[in-house]
C-alpha positions in Angstrom: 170.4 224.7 172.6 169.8 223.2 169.4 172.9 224.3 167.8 175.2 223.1 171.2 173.1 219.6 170.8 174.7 219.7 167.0 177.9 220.8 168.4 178.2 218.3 170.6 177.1 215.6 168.2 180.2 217.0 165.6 182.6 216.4 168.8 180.8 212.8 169.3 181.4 211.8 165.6 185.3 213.0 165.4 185.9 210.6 168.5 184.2 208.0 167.1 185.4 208.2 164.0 188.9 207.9 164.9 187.8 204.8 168.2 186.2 202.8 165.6 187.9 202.8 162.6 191.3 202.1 164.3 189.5 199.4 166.4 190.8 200.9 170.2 186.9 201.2 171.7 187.7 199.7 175.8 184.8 197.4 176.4 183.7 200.1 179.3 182.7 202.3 176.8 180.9 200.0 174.3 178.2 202.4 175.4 179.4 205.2 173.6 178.4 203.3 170.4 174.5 203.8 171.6 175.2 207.6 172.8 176.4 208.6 169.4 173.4 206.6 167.5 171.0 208.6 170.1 172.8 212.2 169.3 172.7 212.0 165.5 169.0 210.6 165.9 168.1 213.7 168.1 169.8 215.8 165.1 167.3 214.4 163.0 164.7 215.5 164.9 165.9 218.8 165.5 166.0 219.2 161.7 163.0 218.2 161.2 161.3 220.2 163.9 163.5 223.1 162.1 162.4 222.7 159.0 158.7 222.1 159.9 158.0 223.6 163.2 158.3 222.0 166.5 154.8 220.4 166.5 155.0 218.9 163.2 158.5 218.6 163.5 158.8 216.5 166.7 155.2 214.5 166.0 156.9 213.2 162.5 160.1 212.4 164.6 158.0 210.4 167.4 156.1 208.2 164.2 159.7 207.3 163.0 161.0 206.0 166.1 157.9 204.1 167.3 157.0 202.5 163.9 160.6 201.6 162.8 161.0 200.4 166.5 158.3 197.9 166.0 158.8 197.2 162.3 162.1 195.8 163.8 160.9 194.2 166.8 158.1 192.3 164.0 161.4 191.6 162.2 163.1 189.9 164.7 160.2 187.9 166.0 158.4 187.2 162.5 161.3 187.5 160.2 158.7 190.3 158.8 160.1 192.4 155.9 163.9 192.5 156.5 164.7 189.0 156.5 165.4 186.6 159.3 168.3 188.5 161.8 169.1 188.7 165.7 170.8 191.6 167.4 173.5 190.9 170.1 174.0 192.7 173.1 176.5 195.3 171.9 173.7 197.4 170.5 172.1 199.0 173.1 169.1 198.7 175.9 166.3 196.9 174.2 162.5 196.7 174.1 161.0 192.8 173.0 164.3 191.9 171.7 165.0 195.0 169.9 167.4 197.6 170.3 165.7 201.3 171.4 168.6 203.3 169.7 167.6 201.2 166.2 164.3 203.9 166.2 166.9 207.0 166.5 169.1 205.3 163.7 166.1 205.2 161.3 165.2 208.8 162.2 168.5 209.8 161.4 168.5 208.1 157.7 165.1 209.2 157.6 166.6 213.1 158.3 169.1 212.6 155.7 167.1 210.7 153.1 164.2 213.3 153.3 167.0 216.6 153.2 168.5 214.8 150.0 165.1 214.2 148.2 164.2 217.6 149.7 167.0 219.2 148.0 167.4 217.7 144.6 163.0 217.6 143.8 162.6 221.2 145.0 162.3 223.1 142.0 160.4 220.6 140.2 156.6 221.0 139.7 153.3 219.0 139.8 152.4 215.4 141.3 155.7 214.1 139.6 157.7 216.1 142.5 156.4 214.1 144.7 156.6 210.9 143.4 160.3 211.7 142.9 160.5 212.7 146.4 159.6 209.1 147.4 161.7 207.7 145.4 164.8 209.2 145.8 164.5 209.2 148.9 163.7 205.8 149.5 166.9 204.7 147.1 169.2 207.1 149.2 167.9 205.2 152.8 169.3 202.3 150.6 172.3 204.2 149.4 172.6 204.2 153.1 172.2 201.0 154.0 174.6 199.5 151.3 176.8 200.0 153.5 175.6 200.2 156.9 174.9 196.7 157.0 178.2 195.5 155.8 180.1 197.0 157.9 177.6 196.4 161.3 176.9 192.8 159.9 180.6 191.9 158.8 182.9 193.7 160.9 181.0 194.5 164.0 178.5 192.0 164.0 176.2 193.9 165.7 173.5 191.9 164.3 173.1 188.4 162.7 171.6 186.9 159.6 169.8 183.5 159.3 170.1 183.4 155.7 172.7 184.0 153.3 172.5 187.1 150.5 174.6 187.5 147.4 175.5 190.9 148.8 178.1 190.6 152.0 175.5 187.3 153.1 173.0 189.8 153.3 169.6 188.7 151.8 168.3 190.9 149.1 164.8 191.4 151.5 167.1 193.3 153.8 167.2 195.8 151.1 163.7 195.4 149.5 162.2 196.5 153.3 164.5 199.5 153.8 163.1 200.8 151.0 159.9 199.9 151.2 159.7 201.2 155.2 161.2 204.4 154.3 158.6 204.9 151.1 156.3 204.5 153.9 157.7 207.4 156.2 157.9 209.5 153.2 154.5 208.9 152.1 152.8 210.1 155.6 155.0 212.5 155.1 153.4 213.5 151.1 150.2 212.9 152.8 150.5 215.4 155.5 152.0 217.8 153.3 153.8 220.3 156.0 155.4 223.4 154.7 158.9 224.3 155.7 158.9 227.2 157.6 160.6 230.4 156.0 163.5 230.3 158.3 165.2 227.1 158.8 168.5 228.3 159.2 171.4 226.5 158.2 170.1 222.8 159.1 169.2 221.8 155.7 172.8 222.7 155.0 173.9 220.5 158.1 171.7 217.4 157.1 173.6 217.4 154.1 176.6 217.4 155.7 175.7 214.8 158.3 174.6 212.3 155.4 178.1 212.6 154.4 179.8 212.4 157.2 177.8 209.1 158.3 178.4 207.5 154.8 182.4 208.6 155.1 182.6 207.1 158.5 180.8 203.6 157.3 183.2 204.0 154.2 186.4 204.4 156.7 184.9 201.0 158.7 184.4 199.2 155.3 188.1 200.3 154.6 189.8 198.6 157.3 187.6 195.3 156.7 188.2 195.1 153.3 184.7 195.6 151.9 186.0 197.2 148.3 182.7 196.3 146.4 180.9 198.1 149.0 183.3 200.9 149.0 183.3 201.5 146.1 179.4 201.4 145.2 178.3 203.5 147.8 180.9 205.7 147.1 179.6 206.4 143.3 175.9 206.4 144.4 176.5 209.3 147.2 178.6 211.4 145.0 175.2 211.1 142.5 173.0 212.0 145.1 175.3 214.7 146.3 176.1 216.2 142.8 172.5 215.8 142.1 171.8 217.7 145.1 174.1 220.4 145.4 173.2 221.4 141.4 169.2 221.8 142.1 169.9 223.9 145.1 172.4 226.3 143.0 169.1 226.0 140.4 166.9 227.0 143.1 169.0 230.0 144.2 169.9 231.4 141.1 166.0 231.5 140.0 165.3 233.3 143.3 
């Protein structure tokens, strides 16, 4: 089931990719925008119940959604943490003024952020692993968001700012509070210390993937917009994450 849920999210993206980026989404299926942000954040969860057990796996996912869910909605209302911002009503059914498929967007960066730090801290040692851990994968959530916001901001406005930032009119606080939200998720996850199981088949593999293929479709988005700066930065960053990640997992292997 799992592996069909994937299957169908692969066959979600590939439509998508090509709807959005040449702009030819019919208004009657604006809704497809929330089915696909739903998909990859049930992916997430499925890796993480993968990787952790179902339990562990599907509790952690459930803390994501509800806490970024009202770390938004506290956002919206309060201008709390991000910045002061509105949603429009492209984005999905919402809850107090915030959109319910914003929770399974954060737990899909969160999947992605947490297989990346995973990946590149895992043959290091001692309390500095997991103090990298946070780190990185708090600056690859913002790796992430560099250009998720641009493009969802800019292009397809599916939010708007109060305030003007030096990056895309985006305020710098926008940035500050991704990271310091997913620190937070990756903390609780430091503090609950769950093992991966011994057999997580190939989903730390397709994490990977799926944090490129999210960043390539943003990239694509950014493309026809113009957004070069942003282009271009995220595009160095991820290949540094990547590179960075792909290299400890061949150290990994070859020591085992």
């Amino acid at each position: 089931m799992t592996t069909i849920i994937y299957r169908f999210f692969l066959f979600w993206y590939a439509c998508g990719l090509i709807l959005v980026t040449f702009d030819i989404l019919p208004p009657w299926l604006e809704w497809a925008n929330s089915v696909f942000l739903i998909t990859a954040g049930v992916v997430g969860g499925i890796y993480f119940c993968k990787m952790y057990g179902t339990y562990k796996g599907l509790l952690y996912s459930i803390i994501i959604v509800v806490v970024s869910i009202y770390v938004e909605h506290l956002g919206v209302e309060q201008d709390f943490l991000f910045g002061s911002y509105t949603y429009n009503d492209n984005f999905g059914l919402k809850i107090a003024d915030t959109p319910i498929t914003i929770g399974f967007a954060w737990l899909l960066v969160m999947g992605c952020s947490h297989e990346m730090a995973r990946g590149i801290t895992s043959a290091w040692k001692g309390p500095f692993k997991n103090i990298s851990f946070l780190i990185i994968g708090s600056l690859v959530t913002v790796t992430m968001d560099l250009i998720l916001d641009p493009v969802n901001y800019k292009i397809k406005e599916y939010w708007l700012w109060d305030e003007p930032g030096l990056y895309y009119d985006i305020p710098a606080s926008n940035f500050v509070g991704w990271f310091v939200l997913s620190a937070v998720f990756h903390l609780i996850f430091l503090l609950w210390s769950p093992k991966p199981l011994e057999d997580t088949g190939m989903w730390p593999k397709r994490m990977s993937y799926v944090f490129l293929m999210i960043v390539f479709m943003f990239l694509v988005v950014a493309l026809t917009g113009g957004l070069f700066f942003a282009i271009t930065l995220v595009t160095i960053l991820t290949v540094i994450w990547y590179v960075l990640y792909k290299w400890r997992d061949g150290d990994v292997q070859g020591s085992t």
